[in-house]
N, C-alpha and C positions, 0 to 999 in steps of 0.2 A: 663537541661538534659532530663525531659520528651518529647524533641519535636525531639531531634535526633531518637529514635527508631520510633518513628511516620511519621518524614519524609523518611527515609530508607524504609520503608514497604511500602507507601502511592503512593507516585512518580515513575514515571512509568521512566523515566530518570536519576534519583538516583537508579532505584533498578539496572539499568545497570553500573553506576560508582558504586556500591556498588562490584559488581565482579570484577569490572577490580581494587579495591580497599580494598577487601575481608581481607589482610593479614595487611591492616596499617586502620583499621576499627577506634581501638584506638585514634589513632590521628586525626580521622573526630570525634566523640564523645567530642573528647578534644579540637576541635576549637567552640565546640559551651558549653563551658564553662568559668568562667572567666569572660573576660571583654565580650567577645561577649551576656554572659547570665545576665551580670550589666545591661549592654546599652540597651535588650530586655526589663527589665523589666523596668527601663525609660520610655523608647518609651511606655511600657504596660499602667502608671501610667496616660502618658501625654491624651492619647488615649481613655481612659476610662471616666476623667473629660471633653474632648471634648465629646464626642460620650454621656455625661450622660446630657449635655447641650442642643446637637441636637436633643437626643430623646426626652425628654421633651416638646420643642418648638413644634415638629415634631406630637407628640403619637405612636412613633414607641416603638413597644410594645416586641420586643422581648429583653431577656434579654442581660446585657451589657459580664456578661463573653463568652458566646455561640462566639459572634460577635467576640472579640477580638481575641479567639483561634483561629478562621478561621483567619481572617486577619491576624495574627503574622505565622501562619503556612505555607501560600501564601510570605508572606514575605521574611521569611527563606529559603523558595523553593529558590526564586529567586536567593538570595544572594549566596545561596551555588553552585544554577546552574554554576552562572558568573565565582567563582572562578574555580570551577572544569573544565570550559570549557579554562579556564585561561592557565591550565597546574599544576598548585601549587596552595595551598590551604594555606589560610594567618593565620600563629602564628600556622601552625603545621611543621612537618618535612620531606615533601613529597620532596621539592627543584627541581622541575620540573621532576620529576622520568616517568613521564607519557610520556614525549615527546622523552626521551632519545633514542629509538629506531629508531629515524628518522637520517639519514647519513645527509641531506642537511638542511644547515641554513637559512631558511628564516624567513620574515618580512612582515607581512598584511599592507598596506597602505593606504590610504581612500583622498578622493578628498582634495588639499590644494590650496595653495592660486594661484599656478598656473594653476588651473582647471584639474588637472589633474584627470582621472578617478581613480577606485581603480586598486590596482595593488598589486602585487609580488615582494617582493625583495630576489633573489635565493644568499646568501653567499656561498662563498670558506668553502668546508665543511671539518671538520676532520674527516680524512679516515685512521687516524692509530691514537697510542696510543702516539705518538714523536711526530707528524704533528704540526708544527705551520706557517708554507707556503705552500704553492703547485701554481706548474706551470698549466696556460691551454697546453694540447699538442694538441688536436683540440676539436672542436664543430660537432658533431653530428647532428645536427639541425639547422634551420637556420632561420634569424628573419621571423616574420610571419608566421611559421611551427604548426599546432596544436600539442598539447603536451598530453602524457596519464600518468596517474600513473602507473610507471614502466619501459618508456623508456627512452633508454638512449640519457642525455643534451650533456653530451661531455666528453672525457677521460682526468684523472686529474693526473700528475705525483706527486708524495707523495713524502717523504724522503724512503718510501719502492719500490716502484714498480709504474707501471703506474693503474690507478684503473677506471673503466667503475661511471660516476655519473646519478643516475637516478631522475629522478621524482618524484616528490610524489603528486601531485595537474593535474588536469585535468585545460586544459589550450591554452591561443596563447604563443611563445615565441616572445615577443612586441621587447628585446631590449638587445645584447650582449655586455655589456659594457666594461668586458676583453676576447681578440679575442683572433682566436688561437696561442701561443709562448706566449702568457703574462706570464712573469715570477714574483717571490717573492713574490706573492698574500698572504697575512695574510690571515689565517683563520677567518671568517666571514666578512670579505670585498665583497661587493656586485659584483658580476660578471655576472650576468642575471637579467628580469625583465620577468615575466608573467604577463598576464592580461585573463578574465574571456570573452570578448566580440572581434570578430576579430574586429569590425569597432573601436574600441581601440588601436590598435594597431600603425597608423600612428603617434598618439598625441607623442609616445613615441620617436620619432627619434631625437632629442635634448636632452634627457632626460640625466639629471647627477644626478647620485646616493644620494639621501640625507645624507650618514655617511658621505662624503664628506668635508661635506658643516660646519655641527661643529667642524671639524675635521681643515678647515683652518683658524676659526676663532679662536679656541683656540691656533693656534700658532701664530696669530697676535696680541692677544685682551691684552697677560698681559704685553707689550710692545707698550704703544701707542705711537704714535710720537711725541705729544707735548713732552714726558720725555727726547725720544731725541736729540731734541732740544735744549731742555733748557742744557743736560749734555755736548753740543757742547763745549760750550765754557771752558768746564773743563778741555779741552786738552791739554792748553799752559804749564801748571804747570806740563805736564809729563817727560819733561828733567828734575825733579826734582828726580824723582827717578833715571834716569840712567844717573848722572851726577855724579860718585863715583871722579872722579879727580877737579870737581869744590869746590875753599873756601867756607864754611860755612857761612860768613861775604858776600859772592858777591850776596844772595838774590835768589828769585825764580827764576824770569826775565834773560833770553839771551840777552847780551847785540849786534844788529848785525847791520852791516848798511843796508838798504832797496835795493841795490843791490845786497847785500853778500846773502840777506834772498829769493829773486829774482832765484839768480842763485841755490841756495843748493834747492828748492823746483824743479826748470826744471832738475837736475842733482839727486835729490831722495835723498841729502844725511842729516842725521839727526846733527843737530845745537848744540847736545849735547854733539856728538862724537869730536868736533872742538874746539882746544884751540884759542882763540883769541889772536892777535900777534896788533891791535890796543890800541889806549887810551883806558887805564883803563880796560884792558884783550875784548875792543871790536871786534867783528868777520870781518873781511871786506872783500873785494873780493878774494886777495890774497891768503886768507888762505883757502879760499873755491878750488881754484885752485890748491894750495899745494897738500891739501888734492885726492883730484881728481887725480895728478900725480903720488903721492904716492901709490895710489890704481890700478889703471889700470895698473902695470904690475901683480900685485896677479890677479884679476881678468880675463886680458889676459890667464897667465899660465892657471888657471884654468879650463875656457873654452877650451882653448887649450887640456888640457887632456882630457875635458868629450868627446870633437868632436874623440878622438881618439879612447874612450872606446865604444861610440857608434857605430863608423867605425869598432870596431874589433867583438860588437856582433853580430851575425845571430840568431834570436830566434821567437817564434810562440807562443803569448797569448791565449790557450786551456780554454772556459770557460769551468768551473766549473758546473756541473748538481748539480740537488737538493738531488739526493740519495748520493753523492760525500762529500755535503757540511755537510749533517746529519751524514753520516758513522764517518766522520773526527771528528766533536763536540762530537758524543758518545766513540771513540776510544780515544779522548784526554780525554775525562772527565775520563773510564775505567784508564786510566793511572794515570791520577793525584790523584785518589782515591779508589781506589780501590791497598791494598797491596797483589801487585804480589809475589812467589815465583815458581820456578820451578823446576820441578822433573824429568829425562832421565832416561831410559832405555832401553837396546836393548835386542828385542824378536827374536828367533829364528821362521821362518817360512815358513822351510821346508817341515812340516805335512801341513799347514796352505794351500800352494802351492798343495800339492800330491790331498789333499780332492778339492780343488779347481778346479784342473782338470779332476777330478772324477764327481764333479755337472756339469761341463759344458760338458761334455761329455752326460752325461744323457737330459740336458739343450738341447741340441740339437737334442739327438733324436726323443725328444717331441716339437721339433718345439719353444721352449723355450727361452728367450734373456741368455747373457754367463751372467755369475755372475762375477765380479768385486772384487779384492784387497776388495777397497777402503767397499762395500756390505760388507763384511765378520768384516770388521772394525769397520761401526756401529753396527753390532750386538751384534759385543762383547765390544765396549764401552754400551751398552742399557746392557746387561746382568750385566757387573761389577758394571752398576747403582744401579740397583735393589739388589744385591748384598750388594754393600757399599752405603745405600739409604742418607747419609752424606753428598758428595761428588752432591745429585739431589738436590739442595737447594741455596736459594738466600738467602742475608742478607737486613734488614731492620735496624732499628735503635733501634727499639723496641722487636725486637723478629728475630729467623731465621725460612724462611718459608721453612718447606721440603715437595716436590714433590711426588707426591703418583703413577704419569704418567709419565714414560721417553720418553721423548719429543727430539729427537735430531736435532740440527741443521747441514746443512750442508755446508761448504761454497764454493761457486761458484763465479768464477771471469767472468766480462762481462766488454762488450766495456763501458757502463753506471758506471759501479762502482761492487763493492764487496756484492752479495746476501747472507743471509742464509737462505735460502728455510728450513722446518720444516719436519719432518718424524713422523708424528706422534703414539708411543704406540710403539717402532721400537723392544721394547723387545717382543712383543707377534706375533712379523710379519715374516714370511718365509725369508730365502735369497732374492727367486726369485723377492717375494712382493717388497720390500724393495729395489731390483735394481732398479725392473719398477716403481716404486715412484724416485726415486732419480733422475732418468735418464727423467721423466714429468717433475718432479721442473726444473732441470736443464735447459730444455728448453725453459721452464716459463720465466723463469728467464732471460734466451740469448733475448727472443721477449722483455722483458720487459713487459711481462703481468701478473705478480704474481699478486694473489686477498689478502687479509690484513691476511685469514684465510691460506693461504700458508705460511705465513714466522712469526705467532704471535704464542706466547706459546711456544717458545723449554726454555726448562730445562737444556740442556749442547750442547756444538760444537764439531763437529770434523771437525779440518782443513789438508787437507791433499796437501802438493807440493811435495812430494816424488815419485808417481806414474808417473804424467803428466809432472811433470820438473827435476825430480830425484835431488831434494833437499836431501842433507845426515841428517842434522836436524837443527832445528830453535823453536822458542820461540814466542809463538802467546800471541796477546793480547784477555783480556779476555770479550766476548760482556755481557755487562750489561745488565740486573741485576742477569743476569746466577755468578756461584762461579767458574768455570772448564770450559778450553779449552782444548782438546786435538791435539798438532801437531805431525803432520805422517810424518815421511821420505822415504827416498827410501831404498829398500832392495839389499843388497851390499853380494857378497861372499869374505868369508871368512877363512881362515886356521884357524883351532881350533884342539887340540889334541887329541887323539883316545881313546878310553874308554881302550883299550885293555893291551897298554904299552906307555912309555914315549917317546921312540921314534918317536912312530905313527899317524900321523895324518891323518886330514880329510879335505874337503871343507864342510861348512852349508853357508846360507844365512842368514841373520839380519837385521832388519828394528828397527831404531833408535826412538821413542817417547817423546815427553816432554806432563809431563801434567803444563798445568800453573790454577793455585790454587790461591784463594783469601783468605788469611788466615786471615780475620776474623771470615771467616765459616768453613774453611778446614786446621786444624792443620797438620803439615809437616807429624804426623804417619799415619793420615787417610788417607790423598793422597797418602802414599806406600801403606797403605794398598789395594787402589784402584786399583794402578798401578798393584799390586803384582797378582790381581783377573783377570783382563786383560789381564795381561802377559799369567795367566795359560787359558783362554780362546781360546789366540791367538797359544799357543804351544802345545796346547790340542784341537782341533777345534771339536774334535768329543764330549766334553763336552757341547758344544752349543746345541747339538740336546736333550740333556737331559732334 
């Protein structure tokens, strides 16, 4: 323990990992205790009766502890340098915390037996928090291209959106081993190679990734060939199992003649299916022919149909994108576990309407974009949040996490798949804000250029098909690990009766709502309660300015 605060203060390299380490200090102190402080004094014990031998022989007059301090302190430099330069620091609790800031996966490589110079290995990097594939959609750069820290190798489609991959290392780009359209790339599979030197470059034009290469040996090596081999001939004995109408007394063995075995091998048919009509139940040609007549008219028929059913479809295999394939796994899993319940009611929003044409009105005379339904909706689902802050909360296993930021998502349908672009703080933000955000993501969203900081963090959804498709109402699923979706309908007139007398009525407009609730988190009163706050938000609009 005396040599950590010696080295911290001393080294001019450490006193820099010391700040970028400042706050887990403890656990550098605590790697050089233990075994690490056992093994020092070892090494101290061994060092000393050498060193008390040499000086001796020697006359070297200075004394033994002085010497050994120096040495063991140079020592320890060392050792702590390697690990910190390492990334993680060994038998503490750092687990590569230092490098987690870096988007792109790479890998230092160093000359091998192929001669190859040093080099870069750039991995499929995770660029969202769900990512465990991503498409190339192109390259950026191209082989032979010098590279800087910061720009960008090539645009990577996510299960979110398509996202810019940049650089981190000053460089040549030697070698694009997934070009662009390479799909289902695993995260951290090699898709690029840099190297430090242009005249490098060329070596690398053959170059196949090394994770590769263990990667096909492990799926040959625990199946080697002699096993199958030798299990060949273990195959006679399997009419043994699927011989349920053969006597028990007639033995493993098919008894067949070397014709009959002949013809059933060119004709595919198995020797187990076939009762034998020769001596002693043996199989002979005949029966192999039986069998064969017998079959080909089921087989005919059958073909027969499929040519028909094939003849009668017209249809187009649409792949599948990566945002399509992710949306789908978190919407089933939402499903399968997540216990849904759903809550409707319909708001009156005729004030909702009158104020609405009142900002845009004003909207315009300032040069202003018009404000939108759907604007007026998140604000006042972000207000009822804040509100009923129950209702802003995800479930864990261990605890429920409630939201201190209402974070709305919004969802937007594109030719690519289903976005929810994120509104961030959408309770503290203007109408007008909150359009012109909406209406950016939205966009974002259509090019397919959302960045991971557009669509990460929302705390609740509002789905809205009422406006744009005048849906009357429907039942959204809920996106995890959010507790609340809200579906919007369309707004419908209506006859309702007059305040004045029984006779009398009126026309109002109504727009129908479901909330869907995950009721591990949101008990059936809290989501009325939720609703009930919303309702008055949406039939009270002049409460929202409050």
């Amino acid at each position: 323990m005396p040599y950590a605060p010696h080295l911290l203060n001393h080294s001019a390299k450490m006193r820099t990992a010391s700040k970028l380490l400042n706050r887990d200090r403890a656990l550098l102190l605590r790697w050089f205790s233990a075994d690490a402080q056992s093994s020092l004094s070892r090494n101290r014990d061994m060092r000393q009766s050498q060193f008390h031998e040499s000086s001796t022989k020697s006359g070297f007059s200075e004394p033994v502890s002085s010497f050994t301090k120096r040495s063991f302190g140079l020592q320890k430099r060392s050792i702590s340098m390697a690990t910190i330069k390492s990334g993680s620091i060994i038998g503490s609790g750092f687990n590569g915390q230092i490098s987690q800031s870096s988007q792109v996966l790479s890998r230092r490589c160093y000359a091998s037996a192929s001669d190859l110079p040093p080099h870069q290995e750039i991995g499929m990097p995770s660029l969202s928090p769900t990512m465990t594939e991503g498409n190339i959609a192109r390259w950026l750069k191209k082989e032979g291209d010098k590279v800087s820290p910061g720009e960008v190798l090539c645009e990577v489609e996510t299960d979110k959106a398509t996202v810019e991959m940049e650089c981190m290392e000053e460089g040549y780009l030697a070698k694009i081993v997934r070009g662009d359209g390479q799909k289902e790339i695993k995260v951290g599979e090699v898709i690029a190679i840099t190297v430090e030197d242009e005249g490098d470059i060329a070596k690398f034009k053959d170059y196949q990734p090394s994770a590769s290469e263990p990667s096909a040996k492990e799926t040959s090596a625990p199946s080697p060939p002699k096993k199958e081999e030798v299990a060949e001939p273990a195959r006679e004995p399997e009419p043994k199992v699927s011989k349920p109408s053969a006597p028990s007394s007639s033995g493993d063995r098919i008894f067949a003649s070397p014709l009959a075995r002949k013809l059933a091998e060119e004709k595919n048919v198995p020797l187990s299916s076939i009762k034998g009509t020769g001596p002693e139940g043996r199989i002979v040609k005949a029966d192999i022919e039986d069998f064969l007549a017998s079959g080909a008219k089921e087989v005919s028929a059958s073909s027969k149909a499929k040519v028909a059913t094939d003849a009668a479809l017209d249809y187009t295999d649409i792949p599948v994108t990566q945002i399509r394939k992710i949306t789908a796994s978190r919407l089933l899993l939402s499903k399968q576990t997540i216990p849904h319940y759903y809550l409707t009611v319909d708001t009156c929003v005729d004030k909702l309407m009158s104020l609405r044409t009142k900002l845009n009105s004003l909207q315009e005379a300032s040069g202003g974009a018009r404000i939108s339904v759907n604007d007026l909706v998140i604000k006042a689902a972000a207000l009822a949040l804040r509100k009923v802050p129950q209702c802003n909360s995800s479930w864990t296993n261990d605890y429920i996490r409630q939201y201190h930021n209402v974070n709305i998502n919004v969802a937007v349908q594109t030719d690519q798949g289903l976005f929810v672009p994120v509104v961030r703080d959408a309770d503290k933000k203007g109408l007008s804000a909150i359009g012109e955000e909406v209406k950016q993501l939205a966009k974002k969203a259509k090019e397919n250029s959302l960045k991971p900081q557009d669509y990460e963090g929302g705390t609740f959804t509002v789905s809205n098909l009422g406006g744009p498709f005048g849906v009357k109402q429907f039942c959204a699923i809920i996106n995890p690990p959010q507790s609340g979706i809200l579906a919007v309908g369309s707004a419908e007139r209506r006859v309702v009766p007059g305040s004045s007398g029984d006779e009398e009525f009126k026309f109002a407009s109504f727009m129908s709502v479901t909330l869907s609730c995950d009721h591990r988190v949101i008990d059936g009163a809290i989501g009325a309660e939720w609703l009930k706050a919303f309702k008055g938000y949406i039939e009270n609009p002049e409460s929202m300015l409050l």
